[in-house]
N, CA, C and O atoms as a GROMACS GRO file, in nm:
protein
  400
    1UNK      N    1 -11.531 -11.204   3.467
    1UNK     CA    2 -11.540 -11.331   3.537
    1UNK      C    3 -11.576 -11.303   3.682
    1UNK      O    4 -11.484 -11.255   3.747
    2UNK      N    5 -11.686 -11.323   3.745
    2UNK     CA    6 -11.704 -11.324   3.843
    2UNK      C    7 -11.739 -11.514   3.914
    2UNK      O    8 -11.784 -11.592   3.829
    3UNK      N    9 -11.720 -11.561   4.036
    3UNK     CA   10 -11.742 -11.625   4.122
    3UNK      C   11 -11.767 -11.604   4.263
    3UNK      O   12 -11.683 -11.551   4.335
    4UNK      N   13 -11.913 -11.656   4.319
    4UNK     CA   14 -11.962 -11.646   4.450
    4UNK      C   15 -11.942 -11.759   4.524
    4UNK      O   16 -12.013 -11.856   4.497
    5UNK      N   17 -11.826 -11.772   4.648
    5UNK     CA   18 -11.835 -11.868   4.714
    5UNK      C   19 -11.860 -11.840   4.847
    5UNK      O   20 -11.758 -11.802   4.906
    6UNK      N   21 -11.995 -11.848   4.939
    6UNK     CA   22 -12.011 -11.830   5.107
    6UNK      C   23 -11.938 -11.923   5.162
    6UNK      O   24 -11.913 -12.035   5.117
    7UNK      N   25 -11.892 -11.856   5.296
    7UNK     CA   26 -11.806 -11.903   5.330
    7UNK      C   27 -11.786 -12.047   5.402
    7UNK      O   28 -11.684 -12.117   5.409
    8UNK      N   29 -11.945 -12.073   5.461
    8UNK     CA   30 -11.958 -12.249   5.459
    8UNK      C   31 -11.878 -12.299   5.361
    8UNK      O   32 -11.763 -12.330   5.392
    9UNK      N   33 -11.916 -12.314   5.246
    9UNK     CA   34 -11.824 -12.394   5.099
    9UNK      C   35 -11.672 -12.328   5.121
    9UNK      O   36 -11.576 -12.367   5.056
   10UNK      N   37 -11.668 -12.276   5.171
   10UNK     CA   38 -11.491 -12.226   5.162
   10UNK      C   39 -11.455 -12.330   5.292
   10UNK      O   40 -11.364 -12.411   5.276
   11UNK      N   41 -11.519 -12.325   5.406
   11UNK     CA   42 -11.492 -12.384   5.472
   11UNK      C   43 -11.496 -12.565   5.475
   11UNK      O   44 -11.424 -12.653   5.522
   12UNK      N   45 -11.592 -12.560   5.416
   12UNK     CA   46 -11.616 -12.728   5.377
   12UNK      C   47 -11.502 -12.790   5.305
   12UNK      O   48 -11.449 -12.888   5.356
   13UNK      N   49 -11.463 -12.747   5.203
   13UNK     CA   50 -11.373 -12.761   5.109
   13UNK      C   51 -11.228 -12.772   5.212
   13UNK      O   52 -11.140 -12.858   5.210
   14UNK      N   53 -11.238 -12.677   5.281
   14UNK     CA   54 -11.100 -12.653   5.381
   14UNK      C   55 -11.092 -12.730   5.469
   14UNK      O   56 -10.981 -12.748   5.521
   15UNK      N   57 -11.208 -12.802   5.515
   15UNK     CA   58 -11.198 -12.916   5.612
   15UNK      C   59 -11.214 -13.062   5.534
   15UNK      O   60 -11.137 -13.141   5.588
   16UNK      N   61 -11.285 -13.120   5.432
   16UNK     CA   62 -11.300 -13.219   5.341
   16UNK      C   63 -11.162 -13.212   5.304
   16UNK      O   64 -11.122 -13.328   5.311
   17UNK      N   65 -11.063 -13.133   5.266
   17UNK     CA   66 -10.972 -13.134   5.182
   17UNK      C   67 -10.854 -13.087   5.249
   17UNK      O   68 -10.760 -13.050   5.179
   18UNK      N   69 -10.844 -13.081   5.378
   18UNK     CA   70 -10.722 -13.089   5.494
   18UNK      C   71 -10.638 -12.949   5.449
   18UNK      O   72 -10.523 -12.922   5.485
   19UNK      N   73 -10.740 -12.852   5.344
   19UNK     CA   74 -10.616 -12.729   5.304
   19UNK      C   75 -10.596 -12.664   5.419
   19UNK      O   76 -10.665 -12.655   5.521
   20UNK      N   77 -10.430 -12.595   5.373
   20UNK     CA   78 -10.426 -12.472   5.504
   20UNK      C   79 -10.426 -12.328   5.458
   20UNK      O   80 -10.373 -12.353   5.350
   21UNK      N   81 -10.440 -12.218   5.455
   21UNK     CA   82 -10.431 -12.120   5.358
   21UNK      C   83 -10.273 -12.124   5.342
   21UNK      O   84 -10.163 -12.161   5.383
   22UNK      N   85 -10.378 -12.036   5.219
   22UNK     CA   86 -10.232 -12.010   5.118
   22UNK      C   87 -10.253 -12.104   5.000
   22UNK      O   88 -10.225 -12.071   4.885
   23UNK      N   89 -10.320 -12.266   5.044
   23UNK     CA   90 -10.349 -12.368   4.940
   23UNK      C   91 -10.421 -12.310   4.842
   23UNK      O   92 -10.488 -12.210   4.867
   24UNK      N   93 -10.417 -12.369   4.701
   24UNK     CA   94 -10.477 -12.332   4.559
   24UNK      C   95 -10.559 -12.456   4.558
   24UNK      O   96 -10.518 -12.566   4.595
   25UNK      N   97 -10.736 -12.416   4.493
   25UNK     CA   98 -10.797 -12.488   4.484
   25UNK      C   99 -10.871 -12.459   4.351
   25UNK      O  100 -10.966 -12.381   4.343
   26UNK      N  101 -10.805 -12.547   4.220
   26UNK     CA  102 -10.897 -12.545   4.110
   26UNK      C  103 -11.049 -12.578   4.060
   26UNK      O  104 -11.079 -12.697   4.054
   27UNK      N  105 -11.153 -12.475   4.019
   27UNK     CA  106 -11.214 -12.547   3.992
   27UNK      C  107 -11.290 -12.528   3.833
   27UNK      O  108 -11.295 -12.424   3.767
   28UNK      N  109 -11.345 -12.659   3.799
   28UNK     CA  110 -11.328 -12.730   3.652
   28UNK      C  111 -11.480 -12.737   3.618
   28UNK      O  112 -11.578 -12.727   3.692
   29UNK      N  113 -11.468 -12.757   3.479
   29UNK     CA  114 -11.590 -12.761   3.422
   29UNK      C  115 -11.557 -12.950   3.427
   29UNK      O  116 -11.461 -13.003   3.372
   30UNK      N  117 -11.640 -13.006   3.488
   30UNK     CA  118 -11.663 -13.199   3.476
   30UNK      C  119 -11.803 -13.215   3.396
   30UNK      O  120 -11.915 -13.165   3.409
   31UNK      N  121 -11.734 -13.322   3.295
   31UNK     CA  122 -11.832 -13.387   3.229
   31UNK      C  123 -11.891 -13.514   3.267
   31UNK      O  124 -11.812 -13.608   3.274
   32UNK      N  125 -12.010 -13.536   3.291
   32UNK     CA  126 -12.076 -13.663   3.359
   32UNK      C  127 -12.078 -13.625   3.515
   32UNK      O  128 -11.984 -13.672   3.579
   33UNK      N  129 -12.155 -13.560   3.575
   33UNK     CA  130 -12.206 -13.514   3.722
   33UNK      C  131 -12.270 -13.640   3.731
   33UNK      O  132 -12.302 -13.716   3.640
   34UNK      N  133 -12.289 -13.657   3.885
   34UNK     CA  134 -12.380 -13.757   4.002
   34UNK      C  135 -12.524 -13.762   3.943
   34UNK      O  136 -12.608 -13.674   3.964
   35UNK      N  137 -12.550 -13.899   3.849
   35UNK     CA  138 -12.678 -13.944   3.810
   35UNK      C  139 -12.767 -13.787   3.724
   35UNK      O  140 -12.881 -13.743   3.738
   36UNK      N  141 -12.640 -13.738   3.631
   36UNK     CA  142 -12.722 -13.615   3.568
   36UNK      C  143 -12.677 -13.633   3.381
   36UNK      O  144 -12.726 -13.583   3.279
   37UNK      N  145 -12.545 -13.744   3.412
   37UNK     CA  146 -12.484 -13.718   3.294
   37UNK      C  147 -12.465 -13.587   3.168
   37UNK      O  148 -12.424 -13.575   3.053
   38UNK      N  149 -12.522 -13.511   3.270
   38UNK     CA  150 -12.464 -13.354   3.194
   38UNK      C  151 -12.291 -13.291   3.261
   38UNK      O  152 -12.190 -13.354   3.290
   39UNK      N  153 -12.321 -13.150   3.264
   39UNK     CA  154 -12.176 -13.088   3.343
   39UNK      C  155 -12.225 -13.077   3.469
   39UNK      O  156 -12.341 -13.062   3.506
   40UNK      N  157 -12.054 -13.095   3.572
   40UNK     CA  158 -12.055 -13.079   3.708
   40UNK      C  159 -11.938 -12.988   3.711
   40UNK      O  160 -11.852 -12.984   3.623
   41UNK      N  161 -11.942 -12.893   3.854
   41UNK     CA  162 -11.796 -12.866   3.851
   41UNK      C  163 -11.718 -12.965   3.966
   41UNK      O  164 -11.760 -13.027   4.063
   42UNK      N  165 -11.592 -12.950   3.910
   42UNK     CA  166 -11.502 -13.071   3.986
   42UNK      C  167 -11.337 -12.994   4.044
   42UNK      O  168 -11.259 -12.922   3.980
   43UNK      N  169 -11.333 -13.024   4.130
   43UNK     CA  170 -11.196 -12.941   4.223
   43UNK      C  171 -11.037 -13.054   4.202
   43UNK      O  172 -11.019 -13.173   4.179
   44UNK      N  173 -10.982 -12.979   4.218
   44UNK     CA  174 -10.840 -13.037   4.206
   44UNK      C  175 -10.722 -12.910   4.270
   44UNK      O  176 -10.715 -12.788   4.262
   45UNK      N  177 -10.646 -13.012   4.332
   45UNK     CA  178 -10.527 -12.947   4.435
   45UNK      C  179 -10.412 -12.875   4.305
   45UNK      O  180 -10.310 -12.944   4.294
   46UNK      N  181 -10.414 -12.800   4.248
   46UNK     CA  182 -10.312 -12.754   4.117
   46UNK      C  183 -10.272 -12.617   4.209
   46UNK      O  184 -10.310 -12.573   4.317
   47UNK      N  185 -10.164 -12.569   4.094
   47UNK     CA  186 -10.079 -12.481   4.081
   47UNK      C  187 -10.214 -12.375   3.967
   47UNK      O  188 -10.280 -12.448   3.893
   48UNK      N  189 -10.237 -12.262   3.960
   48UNK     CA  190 -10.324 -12.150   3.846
   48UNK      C  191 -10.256 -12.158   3.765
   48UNK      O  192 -10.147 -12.210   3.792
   49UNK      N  193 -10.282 -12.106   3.609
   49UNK     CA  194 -10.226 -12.093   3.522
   49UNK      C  195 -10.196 -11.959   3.528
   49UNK      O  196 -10.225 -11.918   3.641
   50UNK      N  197 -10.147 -11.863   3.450
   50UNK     CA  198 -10.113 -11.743   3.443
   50UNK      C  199 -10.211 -11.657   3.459
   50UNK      O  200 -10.213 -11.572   3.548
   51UNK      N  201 -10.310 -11.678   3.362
   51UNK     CA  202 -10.451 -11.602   3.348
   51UNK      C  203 -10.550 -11.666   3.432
   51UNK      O  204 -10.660 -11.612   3.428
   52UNK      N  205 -10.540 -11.759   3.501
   52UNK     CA  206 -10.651 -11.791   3.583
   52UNK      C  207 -10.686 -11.682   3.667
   52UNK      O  208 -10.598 -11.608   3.712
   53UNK      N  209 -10.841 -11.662   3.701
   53UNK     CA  210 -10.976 -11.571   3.798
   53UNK      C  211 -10.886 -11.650   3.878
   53UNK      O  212 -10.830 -11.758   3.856
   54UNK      N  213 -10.883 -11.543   4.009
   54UNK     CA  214 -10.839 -11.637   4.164
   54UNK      C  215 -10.888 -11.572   4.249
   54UNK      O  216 -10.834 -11.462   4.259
   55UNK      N  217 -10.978 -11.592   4.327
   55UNK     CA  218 -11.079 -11.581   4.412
   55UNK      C  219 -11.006 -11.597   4.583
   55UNK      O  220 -10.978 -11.712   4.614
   56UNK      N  221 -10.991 -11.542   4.634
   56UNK     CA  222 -10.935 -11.591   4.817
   56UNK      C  223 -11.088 -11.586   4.896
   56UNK      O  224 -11.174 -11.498   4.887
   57UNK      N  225 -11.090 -11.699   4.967
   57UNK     CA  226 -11.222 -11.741   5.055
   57UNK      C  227 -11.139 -11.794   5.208
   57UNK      O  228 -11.053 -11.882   5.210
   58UNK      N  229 -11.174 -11.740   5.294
   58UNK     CA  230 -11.120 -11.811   5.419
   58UNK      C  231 -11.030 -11.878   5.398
   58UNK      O  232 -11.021 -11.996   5.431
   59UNK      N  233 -10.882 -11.757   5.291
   59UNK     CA  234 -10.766 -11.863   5.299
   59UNK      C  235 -10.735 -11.915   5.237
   59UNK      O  236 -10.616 -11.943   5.240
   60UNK      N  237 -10.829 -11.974   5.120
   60UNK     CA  238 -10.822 -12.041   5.031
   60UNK      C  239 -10.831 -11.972   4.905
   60UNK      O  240 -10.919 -11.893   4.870
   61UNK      N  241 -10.682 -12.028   4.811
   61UNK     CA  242 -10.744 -11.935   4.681
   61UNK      C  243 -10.807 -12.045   4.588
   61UNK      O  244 -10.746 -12.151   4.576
   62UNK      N  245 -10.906 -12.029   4.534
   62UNK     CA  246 -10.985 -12.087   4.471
   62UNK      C  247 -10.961 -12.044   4.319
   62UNK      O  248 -10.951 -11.922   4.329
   63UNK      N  249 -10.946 -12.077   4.185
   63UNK     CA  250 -10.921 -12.024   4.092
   63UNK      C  251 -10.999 -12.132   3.947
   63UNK      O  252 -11.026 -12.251   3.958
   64UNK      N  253 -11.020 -12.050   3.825
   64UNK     CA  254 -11.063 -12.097   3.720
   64UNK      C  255 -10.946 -12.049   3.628
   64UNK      O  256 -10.890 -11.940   3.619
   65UNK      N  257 -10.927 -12.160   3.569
   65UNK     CA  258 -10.848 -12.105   3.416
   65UNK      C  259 -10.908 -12.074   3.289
   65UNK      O  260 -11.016 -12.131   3.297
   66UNK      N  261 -10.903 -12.021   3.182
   66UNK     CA  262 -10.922 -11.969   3.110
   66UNK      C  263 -11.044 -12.042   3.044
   66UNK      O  264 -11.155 -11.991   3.058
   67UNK      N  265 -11.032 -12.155   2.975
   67UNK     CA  266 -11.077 -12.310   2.964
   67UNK      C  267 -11.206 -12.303   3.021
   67UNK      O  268 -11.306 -12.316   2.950
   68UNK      N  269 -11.217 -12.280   3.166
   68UNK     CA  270 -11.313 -12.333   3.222
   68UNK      C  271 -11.393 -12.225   3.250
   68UNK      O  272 -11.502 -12.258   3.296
   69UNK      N  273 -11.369 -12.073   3.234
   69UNK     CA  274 -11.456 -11.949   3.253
   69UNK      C  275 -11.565 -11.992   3.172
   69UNK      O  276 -11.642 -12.052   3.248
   70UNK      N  277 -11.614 -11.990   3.047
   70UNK     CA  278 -11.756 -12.055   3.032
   70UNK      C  279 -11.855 -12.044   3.082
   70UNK      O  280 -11.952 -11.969   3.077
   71UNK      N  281 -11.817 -12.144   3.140
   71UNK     CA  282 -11.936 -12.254   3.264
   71UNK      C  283 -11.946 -12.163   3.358
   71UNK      O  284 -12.048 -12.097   3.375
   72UNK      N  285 -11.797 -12.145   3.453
   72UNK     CA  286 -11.820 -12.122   3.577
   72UNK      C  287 -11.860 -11.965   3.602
   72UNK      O  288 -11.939 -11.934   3.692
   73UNK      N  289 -11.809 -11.885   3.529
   73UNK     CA  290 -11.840 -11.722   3.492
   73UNK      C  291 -12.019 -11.722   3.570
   73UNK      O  292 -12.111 -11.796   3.533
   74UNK      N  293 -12.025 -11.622   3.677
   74UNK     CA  294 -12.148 -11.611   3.754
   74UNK      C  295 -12.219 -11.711   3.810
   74UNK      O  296 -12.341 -11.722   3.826
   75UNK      N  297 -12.120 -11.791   3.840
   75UNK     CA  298 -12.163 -11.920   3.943
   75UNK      C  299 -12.162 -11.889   4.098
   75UNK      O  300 -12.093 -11.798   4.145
   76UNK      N  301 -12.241 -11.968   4.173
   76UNK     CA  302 -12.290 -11.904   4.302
   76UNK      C  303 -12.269 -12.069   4.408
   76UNK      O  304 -12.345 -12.165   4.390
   77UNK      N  305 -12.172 -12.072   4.495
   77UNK     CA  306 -12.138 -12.232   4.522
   77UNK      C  307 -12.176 -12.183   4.746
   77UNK      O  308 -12.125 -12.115   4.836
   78UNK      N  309 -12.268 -12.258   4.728
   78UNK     CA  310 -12.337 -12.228   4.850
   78UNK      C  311 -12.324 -12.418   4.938
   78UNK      O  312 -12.324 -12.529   4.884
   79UNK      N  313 -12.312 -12.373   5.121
   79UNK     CA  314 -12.315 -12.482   5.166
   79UNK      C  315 -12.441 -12.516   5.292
   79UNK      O  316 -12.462 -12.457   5.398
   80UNK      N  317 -12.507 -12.630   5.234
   80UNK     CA  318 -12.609 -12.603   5.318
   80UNK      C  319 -12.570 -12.755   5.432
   80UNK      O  320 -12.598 -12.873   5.409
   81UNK      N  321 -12.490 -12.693   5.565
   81UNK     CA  322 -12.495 -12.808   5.657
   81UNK      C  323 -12.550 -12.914   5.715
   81UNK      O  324 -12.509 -13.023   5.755
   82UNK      N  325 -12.683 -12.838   5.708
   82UNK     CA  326 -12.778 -12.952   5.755
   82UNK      C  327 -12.816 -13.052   5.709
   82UNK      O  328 -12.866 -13.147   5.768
   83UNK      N  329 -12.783 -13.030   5.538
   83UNK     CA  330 -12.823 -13.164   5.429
   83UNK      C  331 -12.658 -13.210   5.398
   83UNK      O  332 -12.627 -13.317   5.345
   84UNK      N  333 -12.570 -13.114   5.441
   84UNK     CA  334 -12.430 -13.160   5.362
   84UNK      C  335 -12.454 -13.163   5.258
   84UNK      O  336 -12.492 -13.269   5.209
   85UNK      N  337 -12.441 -13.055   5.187
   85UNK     CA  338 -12.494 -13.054   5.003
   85UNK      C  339 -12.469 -12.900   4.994
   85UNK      O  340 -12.522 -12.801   5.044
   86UNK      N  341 -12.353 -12.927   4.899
   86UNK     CA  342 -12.282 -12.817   4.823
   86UNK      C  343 -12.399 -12.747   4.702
   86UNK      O  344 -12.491 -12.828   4.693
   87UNK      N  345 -12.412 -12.682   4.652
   87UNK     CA  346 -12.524 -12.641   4.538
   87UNK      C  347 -12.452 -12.514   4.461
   87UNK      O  348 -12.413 -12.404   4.501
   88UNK      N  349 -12.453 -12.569   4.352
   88UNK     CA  350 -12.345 -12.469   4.244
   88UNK      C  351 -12.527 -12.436   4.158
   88UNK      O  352 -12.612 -12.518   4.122
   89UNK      N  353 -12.526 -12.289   4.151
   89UNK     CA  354 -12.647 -12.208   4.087
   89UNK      C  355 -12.570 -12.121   3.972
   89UNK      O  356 -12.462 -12.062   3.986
   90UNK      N  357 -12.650 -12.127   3.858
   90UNK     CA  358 -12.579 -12.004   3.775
   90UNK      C  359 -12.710 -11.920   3.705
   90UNK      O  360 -12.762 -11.970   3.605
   91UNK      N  361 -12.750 -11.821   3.747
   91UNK     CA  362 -12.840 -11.746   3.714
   91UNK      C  363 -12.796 -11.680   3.520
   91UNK      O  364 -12.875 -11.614   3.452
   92UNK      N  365 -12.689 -11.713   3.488
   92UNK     CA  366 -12.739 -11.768   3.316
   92UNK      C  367 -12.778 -11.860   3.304
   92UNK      O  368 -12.818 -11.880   3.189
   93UNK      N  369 -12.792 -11.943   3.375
   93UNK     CA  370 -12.826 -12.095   3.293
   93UNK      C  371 -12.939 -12.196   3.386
   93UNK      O  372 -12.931 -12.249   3.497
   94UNK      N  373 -13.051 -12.189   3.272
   94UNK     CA  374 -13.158 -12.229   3.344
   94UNK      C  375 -13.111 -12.351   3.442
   94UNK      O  376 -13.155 -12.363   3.556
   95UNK      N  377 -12.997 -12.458   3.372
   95UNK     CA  378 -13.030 -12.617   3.453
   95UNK      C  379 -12.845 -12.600   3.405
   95UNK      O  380 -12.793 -12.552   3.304
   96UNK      N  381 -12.799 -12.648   3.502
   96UNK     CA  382 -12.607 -12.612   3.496
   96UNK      C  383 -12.598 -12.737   3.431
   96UNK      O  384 -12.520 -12.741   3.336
   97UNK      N  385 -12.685 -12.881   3.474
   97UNK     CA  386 -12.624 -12.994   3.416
   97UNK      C  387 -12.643 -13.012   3.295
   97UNK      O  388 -12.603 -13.116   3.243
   98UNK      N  389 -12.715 -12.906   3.214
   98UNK     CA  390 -12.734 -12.939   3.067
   98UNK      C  391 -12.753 -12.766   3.031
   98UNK      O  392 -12.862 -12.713   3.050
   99UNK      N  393 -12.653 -12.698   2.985
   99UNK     CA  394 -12.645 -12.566   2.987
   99UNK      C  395 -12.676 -12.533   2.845
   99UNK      O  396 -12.633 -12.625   2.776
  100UNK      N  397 -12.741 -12.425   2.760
  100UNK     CA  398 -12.740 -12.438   2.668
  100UNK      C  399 -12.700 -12.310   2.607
  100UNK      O  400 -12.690 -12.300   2.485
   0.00000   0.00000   0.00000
């Protein structure tokens, strides 16, 4: 299981989402993304499961549970400021919102 998060998106997340380190930040395989009706990934303030990947980014532990490795396994979550637009890439998968 690997996950790539630069540290813009660690930081975005940390300011959008008022965390302080030390905070746990899940993230999910979502069904029905923004006008794609395929998969998105989607964040939530949780506790990891036992076996959850947990990733630390500026502080933040970021983590996948078991469930959701899949999808997110070699995902690349980049922040581009100038557009404000997060961009989740997965070099398995030609198009993330419809993965096959």
């Amino acid at each position: 299981m690997h996950v790539s998060i630069s540290e813009a998106a660690a930081l975005h997340y940390q300011k959008e989402m008022g965390m302080q380190p030390g905070d746990y930040l899940r993230l999910f395989v979502r069904v029905g993304g923004v006008g794609s009706g395929g998969f998105s990934i989607g964040v939530s303030r949780e506790t990891p499961e036992d076996t959850a990947y947990i990733l630390e980014k500026s502080g933040i532990q970021f983590f996948v549970n078991t469930q959701d490795q899949w999808y997110i396994d070699g995902m690349d979550i980049t922040y581009d400021e100038t557009i404000d637009y997060l961009n989740f890439s997965n070099p398995r998968m030609e198009d993330t919102a419809h993965p096959e």
